[in-house]
C-alpha positions in Angstrom: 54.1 -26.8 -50.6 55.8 -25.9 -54.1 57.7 -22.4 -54.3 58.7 -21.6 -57.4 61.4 -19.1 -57.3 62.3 -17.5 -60.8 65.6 -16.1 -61.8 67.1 -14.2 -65.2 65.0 -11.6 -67.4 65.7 -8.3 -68.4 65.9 -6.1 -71.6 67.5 -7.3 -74.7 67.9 -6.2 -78.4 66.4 -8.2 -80.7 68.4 -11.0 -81.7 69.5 -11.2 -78.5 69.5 -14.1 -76.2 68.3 -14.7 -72.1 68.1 -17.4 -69.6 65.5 -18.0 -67.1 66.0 -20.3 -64.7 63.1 -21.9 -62.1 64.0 -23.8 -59.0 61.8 -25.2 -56.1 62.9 -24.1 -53.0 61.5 -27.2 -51.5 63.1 -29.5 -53.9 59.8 -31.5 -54.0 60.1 -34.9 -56.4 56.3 -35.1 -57.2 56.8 -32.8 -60.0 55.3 -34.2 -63.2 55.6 -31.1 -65.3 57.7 -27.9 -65.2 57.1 -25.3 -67.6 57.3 -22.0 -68.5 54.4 -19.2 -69.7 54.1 -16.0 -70.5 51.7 -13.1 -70.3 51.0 -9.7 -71.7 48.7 -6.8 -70.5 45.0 -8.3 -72.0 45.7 -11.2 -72.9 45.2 -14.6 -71.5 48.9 -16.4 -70.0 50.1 -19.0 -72.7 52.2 -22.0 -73.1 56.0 -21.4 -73.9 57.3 -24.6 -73.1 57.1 -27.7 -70.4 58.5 -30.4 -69.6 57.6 -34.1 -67.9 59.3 -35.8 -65.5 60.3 -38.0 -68.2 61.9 -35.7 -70.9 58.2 -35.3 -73.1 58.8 -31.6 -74.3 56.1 -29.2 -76.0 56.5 -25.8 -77.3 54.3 -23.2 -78.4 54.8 -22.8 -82.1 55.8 -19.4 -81.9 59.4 -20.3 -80.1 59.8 -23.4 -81.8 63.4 -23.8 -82.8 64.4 -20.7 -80.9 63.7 -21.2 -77.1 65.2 -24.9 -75.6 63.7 -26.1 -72.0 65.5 -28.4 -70.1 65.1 -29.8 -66.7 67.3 -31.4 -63.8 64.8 -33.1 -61.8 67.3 -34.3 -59.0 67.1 -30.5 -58.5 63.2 -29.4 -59.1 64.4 -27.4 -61.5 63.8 -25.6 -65.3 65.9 -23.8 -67.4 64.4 -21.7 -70.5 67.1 -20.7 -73.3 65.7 -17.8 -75.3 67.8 -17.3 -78.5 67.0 -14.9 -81.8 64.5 -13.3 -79.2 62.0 -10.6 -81.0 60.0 -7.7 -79.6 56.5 -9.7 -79.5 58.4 -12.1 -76.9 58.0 -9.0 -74.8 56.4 -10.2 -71.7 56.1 -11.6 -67.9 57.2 -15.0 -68.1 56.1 -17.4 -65.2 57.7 -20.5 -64.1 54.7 -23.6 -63.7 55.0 -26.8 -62.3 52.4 -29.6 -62.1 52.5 -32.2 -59.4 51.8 -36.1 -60.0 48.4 -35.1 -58.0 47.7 -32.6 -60.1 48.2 -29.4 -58.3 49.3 -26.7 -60.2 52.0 -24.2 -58.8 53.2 -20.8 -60.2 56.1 -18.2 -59.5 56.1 -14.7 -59.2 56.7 -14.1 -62.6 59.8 -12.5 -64.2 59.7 -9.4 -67.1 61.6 -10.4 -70.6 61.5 -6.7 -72.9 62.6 -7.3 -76.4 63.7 -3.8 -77.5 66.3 -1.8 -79.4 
């Protein structure tokens, strides 16, 4: 079974920049997708970004041209570069992966605050 274990977060001016970095403790390679989404109190958890197995990317439009995923799938694992962050990128972020069978997976979730 997938673990998703979620490192990086934390509180950063605005402007700043953070990494959060995802890795499957089990190292499974019947990962299709690995993404990344994020969640505020009330609202429903959204698409930042994901990634396939074979390098198909899609971003929400909101981090478009600021946040970059990338993946090392020899690894199970996803990387999310926040740059120029603002304070409505305030939120939990959680690591999500997608197996070829179609089983989704989540991690515990990791706080980004966007805050001067």
């Amino acid at each position: 079974q997938v673990q998703l274990v979620e490192s990086g977060g934390g509180l950063v001016q605005p402007g700043g920049s953070l990494r959060l970095d995802c890795a499957d403790s089990t190292r499974s390679t019947t990962l299709y997708v690995m993404g990344w989404y994020r969640q505020t109190t009330g609202k429903q958890r959204e698409l930042v970004a994901r990634m396939t197995f074979g390098g198909t990317t899609n971003y929400a439009e909101a981090v478009k041209d600021r946040f970059t995923i990338s993946r090392d799938t020899t690894k199970s694992t996803v990387t999310l570069q926040m740059n120029s962050l603002k304070p409505e990128d305030t939120a939990v972020y959680y690591c999500n992966s997608v197996s070829y069978g179609g089983t989704s997976s989540w991690g515990q979730g990791t706080q980004v605050t966007v805050s001067s």
